[in-house]
Backbone as a ProteinNet text record, in pm:
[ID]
protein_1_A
[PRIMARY]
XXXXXXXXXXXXXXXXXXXXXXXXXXXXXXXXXXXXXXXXXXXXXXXXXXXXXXXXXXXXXXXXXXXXXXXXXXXXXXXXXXXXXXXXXXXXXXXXXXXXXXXXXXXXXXXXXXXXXXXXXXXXXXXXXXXXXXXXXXXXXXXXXXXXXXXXXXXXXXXXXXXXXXXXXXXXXXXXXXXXXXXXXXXXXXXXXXXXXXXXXXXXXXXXXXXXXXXXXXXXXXXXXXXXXXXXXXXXXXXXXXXXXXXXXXXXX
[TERTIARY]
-1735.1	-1755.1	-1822.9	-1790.8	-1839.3	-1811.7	-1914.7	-1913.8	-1890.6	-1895.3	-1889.5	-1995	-2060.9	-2096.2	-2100.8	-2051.9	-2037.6	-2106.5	-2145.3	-2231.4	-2181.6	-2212.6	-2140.3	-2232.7	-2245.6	-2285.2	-2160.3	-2184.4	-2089.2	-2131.8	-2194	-2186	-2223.7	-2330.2	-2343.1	-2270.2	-2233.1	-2200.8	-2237.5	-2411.4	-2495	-2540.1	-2457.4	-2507.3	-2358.2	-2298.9	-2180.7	-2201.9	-2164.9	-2198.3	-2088.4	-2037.8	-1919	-1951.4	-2108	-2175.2	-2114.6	-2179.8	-2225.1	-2047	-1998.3	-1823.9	-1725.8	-1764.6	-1684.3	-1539.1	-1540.8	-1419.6	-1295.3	-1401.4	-1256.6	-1193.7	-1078.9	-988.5	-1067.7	-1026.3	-1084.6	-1058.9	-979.4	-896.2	-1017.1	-1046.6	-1092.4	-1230.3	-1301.7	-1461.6	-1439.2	-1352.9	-1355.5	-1424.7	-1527.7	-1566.9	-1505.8	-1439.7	-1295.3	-1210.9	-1169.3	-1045.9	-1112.4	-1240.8	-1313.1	-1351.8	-1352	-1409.3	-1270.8	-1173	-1036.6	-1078.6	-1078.8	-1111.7	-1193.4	-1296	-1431.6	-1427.5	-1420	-1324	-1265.4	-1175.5	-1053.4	-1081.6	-1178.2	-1194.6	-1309.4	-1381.5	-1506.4	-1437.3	-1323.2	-1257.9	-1149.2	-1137.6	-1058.3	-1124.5	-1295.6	-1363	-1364.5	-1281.5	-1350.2	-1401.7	-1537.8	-1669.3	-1731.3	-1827.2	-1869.4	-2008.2	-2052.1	-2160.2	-2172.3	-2143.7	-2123.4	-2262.5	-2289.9	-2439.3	-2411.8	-2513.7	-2423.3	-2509.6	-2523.4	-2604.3	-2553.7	-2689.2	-2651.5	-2539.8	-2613.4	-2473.7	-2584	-2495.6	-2576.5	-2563.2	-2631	-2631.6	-2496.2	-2431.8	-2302.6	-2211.5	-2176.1	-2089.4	-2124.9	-2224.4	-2267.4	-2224.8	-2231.5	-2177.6	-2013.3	-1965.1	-1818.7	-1768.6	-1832.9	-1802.5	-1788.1	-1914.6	-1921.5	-1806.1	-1772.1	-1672.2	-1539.3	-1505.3	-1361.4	-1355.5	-1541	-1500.2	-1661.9	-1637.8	-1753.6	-1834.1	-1906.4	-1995.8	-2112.8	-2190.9	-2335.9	-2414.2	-2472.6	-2526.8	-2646.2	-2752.9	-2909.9	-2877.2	-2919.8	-2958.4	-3060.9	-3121.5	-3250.7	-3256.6	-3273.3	-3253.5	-3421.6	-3346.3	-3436.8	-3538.8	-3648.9	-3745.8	-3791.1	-3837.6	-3835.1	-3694.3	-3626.7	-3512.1	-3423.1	-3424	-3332.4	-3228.7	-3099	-3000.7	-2953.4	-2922.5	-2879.9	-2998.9	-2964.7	-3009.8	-2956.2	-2983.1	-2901	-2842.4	-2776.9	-2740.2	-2669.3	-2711.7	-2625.2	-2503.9	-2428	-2307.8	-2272.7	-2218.3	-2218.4	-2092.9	-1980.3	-1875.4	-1934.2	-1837.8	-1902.8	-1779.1	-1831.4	-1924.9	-2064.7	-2072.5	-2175.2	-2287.9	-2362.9	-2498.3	-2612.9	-2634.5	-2787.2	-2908.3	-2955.8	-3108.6	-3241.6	-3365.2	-3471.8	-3414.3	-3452	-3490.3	-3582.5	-3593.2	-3676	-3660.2	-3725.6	-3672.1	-3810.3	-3849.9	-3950	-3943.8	-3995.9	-4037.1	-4106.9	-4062	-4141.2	-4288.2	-4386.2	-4516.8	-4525.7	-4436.2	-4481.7	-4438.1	-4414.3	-4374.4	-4229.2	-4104.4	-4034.6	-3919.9	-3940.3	-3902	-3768.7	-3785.8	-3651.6	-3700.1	-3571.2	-3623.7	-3533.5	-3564	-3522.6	-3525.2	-3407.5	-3334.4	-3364.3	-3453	-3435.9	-3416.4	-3274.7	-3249.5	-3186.1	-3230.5	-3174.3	-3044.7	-2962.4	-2828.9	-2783.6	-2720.6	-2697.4	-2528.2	-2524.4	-2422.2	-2364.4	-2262.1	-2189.8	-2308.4	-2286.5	-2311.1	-2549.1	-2564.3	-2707.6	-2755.8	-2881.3	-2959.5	-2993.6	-2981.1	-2946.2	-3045.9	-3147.5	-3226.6	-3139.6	-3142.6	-3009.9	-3115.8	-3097.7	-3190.6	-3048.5	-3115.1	-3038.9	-3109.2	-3079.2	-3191.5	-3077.7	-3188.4	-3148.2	-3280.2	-3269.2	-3397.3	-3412.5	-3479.9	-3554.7	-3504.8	-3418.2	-3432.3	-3512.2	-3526.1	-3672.4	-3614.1	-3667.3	-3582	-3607.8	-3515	-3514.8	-3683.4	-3768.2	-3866.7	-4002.7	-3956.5	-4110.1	-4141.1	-4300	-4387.8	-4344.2	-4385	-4342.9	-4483.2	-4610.7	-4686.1	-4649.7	-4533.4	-4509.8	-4350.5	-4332.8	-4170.3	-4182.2	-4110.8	-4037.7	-3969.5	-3883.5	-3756	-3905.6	-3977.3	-4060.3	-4145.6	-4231.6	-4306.9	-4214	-4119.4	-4033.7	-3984.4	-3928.4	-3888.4	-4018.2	-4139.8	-4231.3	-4208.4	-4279.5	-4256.8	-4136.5	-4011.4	-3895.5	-3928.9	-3908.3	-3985.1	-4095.7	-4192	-4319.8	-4227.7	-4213.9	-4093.4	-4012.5	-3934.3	-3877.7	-3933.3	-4073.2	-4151.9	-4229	-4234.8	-4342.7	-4236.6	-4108.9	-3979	-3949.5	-3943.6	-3812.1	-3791.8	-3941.9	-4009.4	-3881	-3862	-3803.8	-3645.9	-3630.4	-3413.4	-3391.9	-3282	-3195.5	-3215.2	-3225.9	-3275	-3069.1	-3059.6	-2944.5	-2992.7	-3073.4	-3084.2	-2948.9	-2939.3	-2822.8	-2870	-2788.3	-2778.7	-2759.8	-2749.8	-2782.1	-2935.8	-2963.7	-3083.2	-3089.1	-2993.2	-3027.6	-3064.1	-3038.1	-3090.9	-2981.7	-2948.6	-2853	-2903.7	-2830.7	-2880.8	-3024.2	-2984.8	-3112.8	-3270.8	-3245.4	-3348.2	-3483.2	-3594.6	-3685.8	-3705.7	-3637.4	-3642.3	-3532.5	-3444.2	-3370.3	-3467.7	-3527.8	-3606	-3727.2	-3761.4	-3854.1	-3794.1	-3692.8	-3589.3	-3586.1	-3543	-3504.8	-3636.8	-3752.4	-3891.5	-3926.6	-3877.6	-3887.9	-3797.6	-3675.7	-3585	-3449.5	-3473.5	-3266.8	-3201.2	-3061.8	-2970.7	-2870.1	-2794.2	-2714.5	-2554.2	-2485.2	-2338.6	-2273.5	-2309.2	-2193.9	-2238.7	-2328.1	-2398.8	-2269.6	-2133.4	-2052.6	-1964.1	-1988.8	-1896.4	-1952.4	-2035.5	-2124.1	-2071.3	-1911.9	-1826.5	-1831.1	-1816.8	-1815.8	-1897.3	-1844	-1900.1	-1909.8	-2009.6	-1954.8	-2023.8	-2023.2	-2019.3	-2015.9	-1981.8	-1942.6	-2094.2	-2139.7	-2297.4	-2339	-2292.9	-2318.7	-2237.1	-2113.1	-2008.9	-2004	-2093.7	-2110.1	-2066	-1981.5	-1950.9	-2040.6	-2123.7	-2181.3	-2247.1	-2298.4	-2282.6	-2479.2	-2487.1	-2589.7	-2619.1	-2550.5	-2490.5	-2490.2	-2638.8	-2633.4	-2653.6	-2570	-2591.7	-2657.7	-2763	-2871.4	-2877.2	-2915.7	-2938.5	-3033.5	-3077.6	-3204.9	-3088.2	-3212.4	-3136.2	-3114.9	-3027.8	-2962.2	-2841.4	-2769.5	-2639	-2572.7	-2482.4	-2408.6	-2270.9	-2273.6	-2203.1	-2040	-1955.5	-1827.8	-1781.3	-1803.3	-1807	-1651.4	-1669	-1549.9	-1529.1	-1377.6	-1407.2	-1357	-1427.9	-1398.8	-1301.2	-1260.8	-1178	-1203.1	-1153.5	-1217.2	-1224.6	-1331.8	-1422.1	-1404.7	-1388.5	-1389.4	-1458.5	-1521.6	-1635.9	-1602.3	-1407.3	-1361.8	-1326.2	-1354.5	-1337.4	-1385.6	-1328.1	-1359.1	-1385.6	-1485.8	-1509.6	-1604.5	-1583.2	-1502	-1328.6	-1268	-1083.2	-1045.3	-915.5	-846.6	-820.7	-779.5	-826.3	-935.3	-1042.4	-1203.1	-1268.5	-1301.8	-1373.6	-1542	-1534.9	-1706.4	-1686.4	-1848	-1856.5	-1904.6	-1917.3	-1940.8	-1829.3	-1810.8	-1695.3	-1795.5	-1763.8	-1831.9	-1826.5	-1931	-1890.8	-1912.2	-1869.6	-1904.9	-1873.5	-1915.4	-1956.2	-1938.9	-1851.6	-1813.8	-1916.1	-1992	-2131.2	-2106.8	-2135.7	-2162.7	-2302.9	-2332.1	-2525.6	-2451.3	-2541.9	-2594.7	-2667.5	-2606.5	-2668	-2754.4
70.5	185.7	139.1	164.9	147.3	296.3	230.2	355.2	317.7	393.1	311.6	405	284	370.7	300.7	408.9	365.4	449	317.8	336.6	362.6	469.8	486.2	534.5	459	489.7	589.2	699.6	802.6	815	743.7	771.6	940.4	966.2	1110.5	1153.1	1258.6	1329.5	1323.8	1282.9	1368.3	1182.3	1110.3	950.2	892.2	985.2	941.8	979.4	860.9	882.3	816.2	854.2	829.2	656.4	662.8	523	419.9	453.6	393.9	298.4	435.1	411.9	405.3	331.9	364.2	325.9	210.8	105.2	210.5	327	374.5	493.5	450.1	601.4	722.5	807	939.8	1051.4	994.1	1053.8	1015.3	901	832.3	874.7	906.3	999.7	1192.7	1208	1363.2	1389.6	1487.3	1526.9	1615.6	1689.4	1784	1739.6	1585.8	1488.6	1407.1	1343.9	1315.2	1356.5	1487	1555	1491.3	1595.9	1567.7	1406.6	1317.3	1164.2	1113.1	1140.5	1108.6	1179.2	1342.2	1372.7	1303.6	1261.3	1201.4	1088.2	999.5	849.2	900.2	959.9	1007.3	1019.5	1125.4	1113	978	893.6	799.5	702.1	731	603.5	609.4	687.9	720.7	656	725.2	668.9	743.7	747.1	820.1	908.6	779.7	795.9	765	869	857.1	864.7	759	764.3	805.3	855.4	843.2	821.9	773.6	812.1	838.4	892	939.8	1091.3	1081.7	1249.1	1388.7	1446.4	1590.1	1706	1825.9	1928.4	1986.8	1995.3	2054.2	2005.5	1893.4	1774.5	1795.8	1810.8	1742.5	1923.9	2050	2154.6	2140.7	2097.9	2097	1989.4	1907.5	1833.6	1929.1	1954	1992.1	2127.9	2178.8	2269.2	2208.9	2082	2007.4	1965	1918.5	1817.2	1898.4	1963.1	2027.2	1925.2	1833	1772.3	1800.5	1797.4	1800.4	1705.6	1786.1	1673.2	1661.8	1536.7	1576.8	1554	1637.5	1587.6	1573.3	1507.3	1550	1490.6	1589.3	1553.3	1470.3	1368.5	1286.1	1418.3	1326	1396.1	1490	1509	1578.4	1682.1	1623.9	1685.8	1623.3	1472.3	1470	1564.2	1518.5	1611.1	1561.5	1442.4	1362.7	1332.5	1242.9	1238	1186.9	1144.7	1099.3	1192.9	1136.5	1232.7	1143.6	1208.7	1133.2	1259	1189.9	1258.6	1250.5	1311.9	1280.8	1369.2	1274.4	1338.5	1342.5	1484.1	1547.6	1468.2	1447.2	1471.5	1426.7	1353.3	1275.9	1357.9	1349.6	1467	1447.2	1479.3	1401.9	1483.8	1425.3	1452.4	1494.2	1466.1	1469.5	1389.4	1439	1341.7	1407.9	1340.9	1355	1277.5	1341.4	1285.8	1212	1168.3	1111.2	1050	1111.6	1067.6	938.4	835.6	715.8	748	709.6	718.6	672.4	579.2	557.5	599	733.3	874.6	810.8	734.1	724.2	818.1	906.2	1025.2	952.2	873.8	831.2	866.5	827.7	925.6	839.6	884.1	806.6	912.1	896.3	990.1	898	941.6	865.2	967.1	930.4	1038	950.6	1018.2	1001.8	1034.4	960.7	1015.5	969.4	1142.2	1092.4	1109.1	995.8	898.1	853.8	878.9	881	718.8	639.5	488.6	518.3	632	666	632.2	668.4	723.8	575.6	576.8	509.3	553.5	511.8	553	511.5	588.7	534.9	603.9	506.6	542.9	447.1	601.4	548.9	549.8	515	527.7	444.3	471.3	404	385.5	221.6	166.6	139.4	156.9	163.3	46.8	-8.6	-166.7	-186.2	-284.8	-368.6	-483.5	-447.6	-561.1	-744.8	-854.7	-949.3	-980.7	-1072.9	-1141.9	-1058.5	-917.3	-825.4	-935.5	-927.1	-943.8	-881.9	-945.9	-909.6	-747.3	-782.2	-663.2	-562.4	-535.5	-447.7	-411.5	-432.4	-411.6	-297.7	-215.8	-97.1	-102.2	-214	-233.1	-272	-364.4	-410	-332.1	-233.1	-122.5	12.1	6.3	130.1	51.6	-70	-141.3	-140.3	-159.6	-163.1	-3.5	92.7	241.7	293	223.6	232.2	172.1	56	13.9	81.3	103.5	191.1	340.2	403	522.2	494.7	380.1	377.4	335.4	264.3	201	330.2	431.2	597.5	664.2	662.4	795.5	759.5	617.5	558.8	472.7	473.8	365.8	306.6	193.8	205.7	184.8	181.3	255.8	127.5	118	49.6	86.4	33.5	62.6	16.7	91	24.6	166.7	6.7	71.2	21.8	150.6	40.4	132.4	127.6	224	87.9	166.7	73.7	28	-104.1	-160	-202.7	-249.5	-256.1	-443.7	-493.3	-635.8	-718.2	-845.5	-935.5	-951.7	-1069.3	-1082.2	-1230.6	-1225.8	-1357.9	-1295.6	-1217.6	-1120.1	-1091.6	-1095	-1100.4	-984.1	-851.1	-748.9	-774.7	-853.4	-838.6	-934.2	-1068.6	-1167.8	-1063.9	-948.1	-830	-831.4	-749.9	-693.4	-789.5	-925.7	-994.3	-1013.9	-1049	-1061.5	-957	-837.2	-723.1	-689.1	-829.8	-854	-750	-805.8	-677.3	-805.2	-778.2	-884.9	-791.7	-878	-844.8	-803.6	-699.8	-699.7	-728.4	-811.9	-899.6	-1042	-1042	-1182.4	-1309.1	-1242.4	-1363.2	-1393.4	-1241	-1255.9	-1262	-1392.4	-1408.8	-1410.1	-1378	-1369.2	-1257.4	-1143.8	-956.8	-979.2	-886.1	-779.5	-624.4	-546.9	-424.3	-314.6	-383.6	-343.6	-432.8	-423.9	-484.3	-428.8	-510.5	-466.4	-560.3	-493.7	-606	-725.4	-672.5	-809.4	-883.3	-856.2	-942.4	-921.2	-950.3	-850.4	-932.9	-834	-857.3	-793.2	-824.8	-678.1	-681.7	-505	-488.5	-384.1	-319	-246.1	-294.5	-305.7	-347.6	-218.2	-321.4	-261.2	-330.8	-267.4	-391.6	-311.1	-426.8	-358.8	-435.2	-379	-447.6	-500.9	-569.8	-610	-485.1	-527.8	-388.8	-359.4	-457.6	-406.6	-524.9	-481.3	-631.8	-541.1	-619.1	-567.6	-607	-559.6	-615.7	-577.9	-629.1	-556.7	-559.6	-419.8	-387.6	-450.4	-561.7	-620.8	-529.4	-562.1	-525.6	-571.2	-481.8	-512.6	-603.9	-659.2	-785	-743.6	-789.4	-678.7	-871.8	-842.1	-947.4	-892.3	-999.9	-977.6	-867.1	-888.1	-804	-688.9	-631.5	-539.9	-373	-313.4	-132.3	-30.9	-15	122.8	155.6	324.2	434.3	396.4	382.5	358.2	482.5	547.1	674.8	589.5	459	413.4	453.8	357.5	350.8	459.2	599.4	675.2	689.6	569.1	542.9	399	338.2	212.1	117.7	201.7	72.6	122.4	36.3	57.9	64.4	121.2	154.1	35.9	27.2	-48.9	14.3	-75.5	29.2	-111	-115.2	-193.5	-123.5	-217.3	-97.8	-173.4	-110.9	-154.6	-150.7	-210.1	-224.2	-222.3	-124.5	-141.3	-264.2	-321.6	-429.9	-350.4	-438.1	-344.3	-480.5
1050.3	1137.3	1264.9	1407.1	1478.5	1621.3	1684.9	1825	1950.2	2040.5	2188.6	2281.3	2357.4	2474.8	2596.6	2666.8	2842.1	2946.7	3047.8	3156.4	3294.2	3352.3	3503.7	3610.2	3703.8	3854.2	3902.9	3917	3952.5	4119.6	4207.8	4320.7	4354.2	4380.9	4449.7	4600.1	4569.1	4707.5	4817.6	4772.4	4910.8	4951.6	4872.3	4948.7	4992.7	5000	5100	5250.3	5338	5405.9	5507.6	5605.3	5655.4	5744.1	5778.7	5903.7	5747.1	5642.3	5534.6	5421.8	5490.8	5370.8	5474.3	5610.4	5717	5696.9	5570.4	5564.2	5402	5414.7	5287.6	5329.5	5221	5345.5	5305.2	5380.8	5398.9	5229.9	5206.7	5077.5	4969.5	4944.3	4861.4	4844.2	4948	4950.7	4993.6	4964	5016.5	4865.4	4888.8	4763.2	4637.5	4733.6	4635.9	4566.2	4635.4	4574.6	4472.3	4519.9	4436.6	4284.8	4267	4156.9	4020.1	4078.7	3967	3892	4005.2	3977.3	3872.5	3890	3855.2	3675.4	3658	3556.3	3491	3521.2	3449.5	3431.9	3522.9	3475.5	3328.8	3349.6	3228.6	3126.3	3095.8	2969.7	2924.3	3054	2973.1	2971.9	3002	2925.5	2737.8	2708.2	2521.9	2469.2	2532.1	2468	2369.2	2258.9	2193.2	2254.6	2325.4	2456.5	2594.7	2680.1	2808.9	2930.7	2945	3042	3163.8	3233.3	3389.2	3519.6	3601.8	3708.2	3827.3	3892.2	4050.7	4016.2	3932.4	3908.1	3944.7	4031.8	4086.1	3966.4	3964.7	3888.4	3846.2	4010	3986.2	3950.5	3937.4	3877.7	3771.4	3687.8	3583	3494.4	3537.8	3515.5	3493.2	3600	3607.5	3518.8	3490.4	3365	3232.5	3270	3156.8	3070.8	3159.4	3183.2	3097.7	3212.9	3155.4	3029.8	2981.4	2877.4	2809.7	2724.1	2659.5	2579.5	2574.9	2541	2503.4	2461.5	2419.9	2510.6	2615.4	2745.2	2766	2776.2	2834.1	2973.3	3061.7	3204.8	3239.7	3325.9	3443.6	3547	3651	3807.7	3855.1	3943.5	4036.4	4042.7	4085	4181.6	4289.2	4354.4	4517.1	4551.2	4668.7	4748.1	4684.7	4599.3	4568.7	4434.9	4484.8	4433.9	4268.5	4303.2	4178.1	4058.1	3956.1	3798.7	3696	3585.6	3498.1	3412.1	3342	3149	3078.9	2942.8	2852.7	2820.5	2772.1	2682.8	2583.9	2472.3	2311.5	2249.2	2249.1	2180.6	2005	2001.4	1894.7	1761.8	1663.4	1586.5	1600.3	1678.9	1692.4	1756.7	1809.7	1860.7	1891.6	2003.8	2047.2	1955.2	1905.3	1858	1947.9	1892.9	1986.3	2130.4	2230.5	2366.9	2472.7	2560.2	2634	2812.9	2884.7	3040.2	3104.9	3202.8	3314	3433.1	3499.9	3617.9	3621	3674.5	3668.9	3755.9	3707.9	3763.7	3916.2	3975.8	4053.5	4280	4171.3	4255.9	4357.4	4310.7	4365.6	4316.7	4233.9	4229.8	4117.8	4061.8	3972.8	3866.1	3769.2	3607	3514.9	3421.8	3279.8	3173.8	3086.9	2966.1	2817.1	2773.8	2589.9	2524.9	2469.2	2352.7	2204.6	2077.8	1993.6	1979.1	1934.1	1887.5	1736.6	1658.8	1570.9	1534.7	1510	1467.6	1333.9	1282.5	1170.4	1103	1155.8	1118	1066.8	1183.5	1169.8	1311.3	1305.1	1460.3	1549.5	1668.8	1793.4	1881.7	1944.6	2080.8	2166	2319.5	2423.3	2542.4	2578.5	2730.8	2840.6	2896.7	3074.9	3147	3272.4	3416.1	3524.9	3649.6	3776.6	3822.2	3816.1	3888.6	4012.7	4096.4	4192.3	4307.2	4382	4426.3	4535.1	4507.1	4551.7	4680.7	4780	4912.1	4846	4863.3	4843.9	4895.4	4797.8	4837.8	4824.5	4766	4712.8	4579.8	4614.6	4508.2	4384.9	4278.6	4145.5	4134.3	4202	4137.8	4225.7	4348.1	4408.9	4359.9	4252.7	4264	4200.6	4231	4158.8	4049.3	4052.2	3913.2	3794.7	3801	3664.3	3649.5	3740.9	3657.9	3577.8	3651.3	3585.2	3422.7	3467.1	3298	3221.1	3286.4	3154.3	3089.9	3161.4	3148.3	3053.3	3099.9	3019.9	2862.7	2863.5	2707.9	2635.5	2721.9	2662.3	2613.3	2681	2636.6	2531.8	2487.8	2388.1	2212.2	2280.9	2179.6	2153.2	2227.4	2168.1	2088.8	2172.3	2154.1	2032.7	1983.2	1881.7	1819.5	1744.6	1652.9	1533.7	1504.9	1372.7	1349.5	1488.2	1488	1609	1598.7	1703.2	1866	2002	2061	2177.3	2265.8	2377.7	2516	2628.1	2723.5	2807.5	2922	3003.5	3129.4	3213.1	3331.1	3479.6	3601.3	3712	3756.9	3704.9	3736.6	3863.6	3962.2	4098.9	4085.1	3960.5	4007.2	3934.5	3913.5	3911	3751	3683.4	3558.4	3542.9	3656.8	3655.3	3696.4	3738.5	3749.4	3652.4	3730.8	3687.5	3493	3564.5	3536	3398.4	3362.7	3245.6	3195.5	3220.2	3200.5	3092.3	3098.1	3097.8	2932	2971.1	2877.9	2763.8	2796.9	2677.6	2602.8	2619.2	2605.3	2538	2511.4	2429.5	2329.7	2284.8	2217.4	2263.4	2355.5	2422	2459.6	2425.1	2391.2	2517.3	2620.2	2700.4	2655.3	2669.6	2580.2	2673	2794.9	2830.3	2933.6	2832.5	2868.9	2835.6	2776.4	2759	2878	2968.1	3070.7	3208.7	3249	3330.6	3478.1	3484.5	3659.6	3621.1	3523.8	3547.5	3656.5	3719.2	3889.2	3845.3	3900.1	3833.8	4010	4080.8	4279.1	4288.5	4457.5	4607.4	4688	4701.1	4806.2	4915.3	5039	5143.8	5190.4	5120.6	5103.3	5006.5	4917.2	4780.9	4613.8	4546.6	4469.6	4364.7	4255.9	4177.5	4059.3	3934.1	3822.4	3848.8	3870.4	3874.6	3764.8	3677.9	3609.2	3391.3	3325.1	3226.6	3114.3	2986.5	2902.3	2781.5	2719.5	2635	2524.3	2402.7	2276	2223.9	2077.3	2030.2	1888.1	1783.5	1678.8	1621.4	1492.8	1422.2	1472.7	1593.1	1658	1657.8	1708.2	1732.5	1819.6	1955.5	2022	2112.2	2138.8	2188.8	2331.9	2440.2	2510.5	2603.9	2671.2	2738.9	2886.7	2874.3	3014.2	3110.3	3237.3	3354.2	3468.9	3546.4	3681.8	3731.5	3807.1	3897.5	4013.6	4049.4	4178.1	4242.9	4404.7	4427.8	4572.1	4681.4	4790.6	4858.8	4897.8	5028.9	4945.4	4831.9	4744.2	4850.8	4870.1	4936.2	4831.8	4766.2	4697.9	4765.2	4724	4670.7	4725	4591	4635.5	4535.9	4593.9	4508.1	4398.5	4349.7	4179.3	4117.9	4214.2	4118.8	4200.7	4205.6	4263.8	4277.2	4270.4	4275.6	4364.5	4356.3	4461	4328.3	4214.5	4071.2	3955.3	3888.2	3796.3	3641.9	3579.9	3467.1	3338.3	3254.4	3196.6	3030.7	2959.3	2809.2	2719	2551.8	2451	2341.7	2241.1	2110.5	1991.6	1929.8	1848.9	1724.1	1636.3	1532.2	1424.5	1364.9	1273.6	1188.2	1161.1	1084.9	968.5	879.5	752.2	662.2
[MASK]
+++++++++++++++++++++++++++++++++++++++++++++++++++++++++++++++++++++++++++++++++++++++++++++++++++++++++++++++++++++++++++++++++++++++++++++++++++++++++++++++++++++++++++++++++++++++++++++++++++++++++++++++++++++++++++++++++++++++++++++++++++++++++++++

């Protein structure tokens, strides 16, 4: 018996920006054309668990609409619009969870929820971490106080059970911040595929985009597109500027 879950940077509305996406056609960021898209890529990820970020209220309604799920949300901070959620095709069903504001008022947030699962219960945390300009100090970074916070959250929420954080971390895999991760025993589900890209940022294509598990799993993961430097997302294919990624799991008994 096994499950799947997949991770998506869904690109918000309100961070499109025409200076910003000057190089995609017009088709490809209209937000109306967009929607159908974004939809339809969500259900043909069939996942059992669908993470998501940068997803606004109303998206996350109109989803919910198309594809009736059992959903946690919670919106960013302040003015902002966007937030994460999980998703949970049914039979399966989220349990206890819970949302946060990272302490260190950059208005980002993080989702730990139980899910229960034919195989048995799963902690699944998502988030979007914070990025940190090349060459910040490690005691000023944003990405490693939010990962401690994140772990502390899962070590209060979800003593005992299998642990798979993922979401967009904003940092490479050499990164201080997975360096964090593994040190708290999280194993990468596609640490085998060390050319995956999962964005194009700055001309650079590269996976910023993980999915981690603790022991008790054992994971297979789903390869990806080949994202290459001169790569243009948002494209009417991939309707986002990251391509999603997802891992089919296995408990260890």
């Amino acid at each position: 018996m096994s499950f799947t879950v997949a991770s998506w940077n869904i690109l918000a509305d309100a961070y499109i920006r025409p200076d910003i996406y000057r190089e995609c056609r017009p088709d490809a960021i209209d937000p109306a054309l967009r929607l159908g898209r974004l939809i339809d890529r969500v259900e043909a990820l069939a996942a059992d668990v669908v993470c998501l970020q940068e997803i606004e209220a109303e998206f996350s309604a109109r989803l919910a609409l198309a594809i009736p799920w059992k959903r946690c949300f919670a919106k960013k901070g302040g003015a902002r619009k966007d937030g994460c959620e999980i998703r949970v095709r049914p039979p399966a069903a989220p349990g206890p969870w819970d949302s946060f504001l990272y302490a260190d008022g950059s208005g980002h947030v993080a989702i730990v929820a139980v899910v229960l699962l034919a195989e048995g219960p799963v902690a699944i945390a998502t988030t979007h971490l914070k990025w940190d300009p090349p060459g910040t100090a490690a005691a000023q970074r944003y990405g490693l106080r939010q990962t401690e916070e994140l772990l502390a959250a899962l070590r209060e929420r979800a003593p005992g059970i299998p642990w798979i954080a993922c979401g967009d971390f904003n940092v490479t895999a050499d990164d201080a911040v997975l360096a964090r991760f593994a040190e708290a025993g999280f194993s990468d589900a596609y640490d085998s595929m060390p050319l995956a890209s999962t964005c194009v940022a700055n001309g650079r294509a590269r996976r910023i985009d993980f999915m981690l598990y603790t022991a008790g799993l054992m994971a297979k993961p789903r390869p990806l597109s080949l994202l290459t430097d001169d790569a243009i997302l948002p494209s009417v294919k991939i309707p986002s500027d990251h391509l999603a990624i997802a891992a089919t799991f296995e408990r260890l008994r």
